[in-house]
C-alpha positions, 0 to 999 in steps of 0.5 A: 285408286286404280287405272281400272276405277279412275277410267269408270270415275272418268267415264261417268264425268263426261257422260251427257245428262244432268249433275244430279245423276252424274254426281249419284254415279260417280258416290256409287262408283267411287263407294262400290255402292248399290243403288238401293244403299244410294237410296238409304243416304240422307241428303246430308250424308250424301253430300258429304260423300260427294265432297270426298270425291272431290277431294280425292280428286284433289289429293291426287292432282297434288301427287302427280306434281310432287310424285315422279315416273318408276321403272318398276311396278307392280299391277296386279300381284306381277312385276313390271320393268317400264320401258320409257324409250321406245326405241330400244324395244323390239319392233318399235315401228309397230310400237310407234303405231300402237301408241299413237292409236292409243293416244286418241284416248289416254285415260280409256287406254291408259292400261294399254299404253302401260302394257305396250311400255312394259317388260314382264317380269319373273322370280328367277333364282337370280331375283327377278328376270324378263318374261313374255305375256301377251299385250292383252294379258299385261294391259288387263294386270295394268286395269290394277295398277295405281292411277297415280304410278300410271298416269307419272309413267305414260305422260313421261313416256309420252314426253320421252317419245315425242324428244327421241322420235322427232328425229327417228320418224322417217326411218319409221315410216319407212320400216311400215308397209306402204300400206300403213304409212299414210296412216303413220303421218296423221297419226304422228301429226295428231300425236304431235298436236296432242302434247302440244297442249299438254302442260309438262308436271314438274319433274319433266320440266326439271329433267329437259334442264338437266339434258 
């Protein structure tokens, strides 16, 4: 599954109207079907593909505890380096704000996120070497990377992020206009308040004891 269809699955899950046409959108979504193909389904063979996403949603919360952040990917035939440290990219206090924008809804802006954090990259005749695209033209190949590689990616990203930048907000703050600091502080506050309630998967849990 990709970012693109889990976004639309997302979507649909947290669309206010009653379980019987959320639970029809999201067979319709998850099979790429028509209404008029939801229409031939008997009650039985409908139930059933409801029961399959479901589970499909169980298979991937599995993985996300067992499977760990990659450095490189692949999203839509282009090669990716993710860069999980903010700091050392360019232009990191306009990074910082791009992010915590984002952070407002990670899964609507989870290709972004994903763009912002990535490097693209080029066959050259050494192997693959860094590029340049636009954030716009990254984040619509990110729409077609796997959920699961995504989701590892940004939450480590994230959790990364907040470690390295405690100590780096001041300087930040400063490298911004004047008029967008005030912008930066409540945005770094909700930041902050947003990992707080997050529950760290496994392989970050084991990372902190490692540092």
């Amino acid at each position: 599954m990709n970012i693109e269809k889990f976004q639309e699955l997302y979507s649909i899950s947290l669309m206010e109207t009653d379980e019987i046409t959320k639970s029809i959108l999201l067979v319709r979504s998850a099979n790429n079907l028509s209404e008029a193909d939801i229409d031939k389904l008997t009650p039985k063979r409908f139930n059933a593909m409801c029961k399959n996403v479901v589970r499909e949603f169980e298979v991937l919360k599995k993985k996300w505890d067992n499977s760990k952040p990659r450095n490189m990917v692949k999203a839509n035939g282009n090669w990716y380096y993710l860069n999980y440290e903010l700091k050392k990219q360019p232009n990191n206090a306009g990074k910082y704000v791009e992010v915590a924008t984002f952070q407002e809804d990670i899964i609507g802006n989870l290709h972004k996120i994903m763009a912002t954090m990535s490097t693209p990259l080029r066959w050259g005749w050494k192997g693959l070497v860094p590029t340049t695209k636009d954030h716009a033209e990254i984040a619509e190949d990110m729409l077609k990377l796997d959920f699961e590689t995504a989701y590892q990616s940004a939450v480590f990203f994230y959790l990364v992020f907040k470690e390295s930048m405690q100590s780096l907000s001041t300087y930040l703050e400063n490298e911004l206009p004047m008029e967008k600091r005030e912008m930066f502080r409540n945005q770094w506050m909700d930041f902050i308040n947003t990992l707080d309630g997050y529950t760290p998967p496994k392989w970050y849990q084991r990372w902190k004891l490692s540092l």
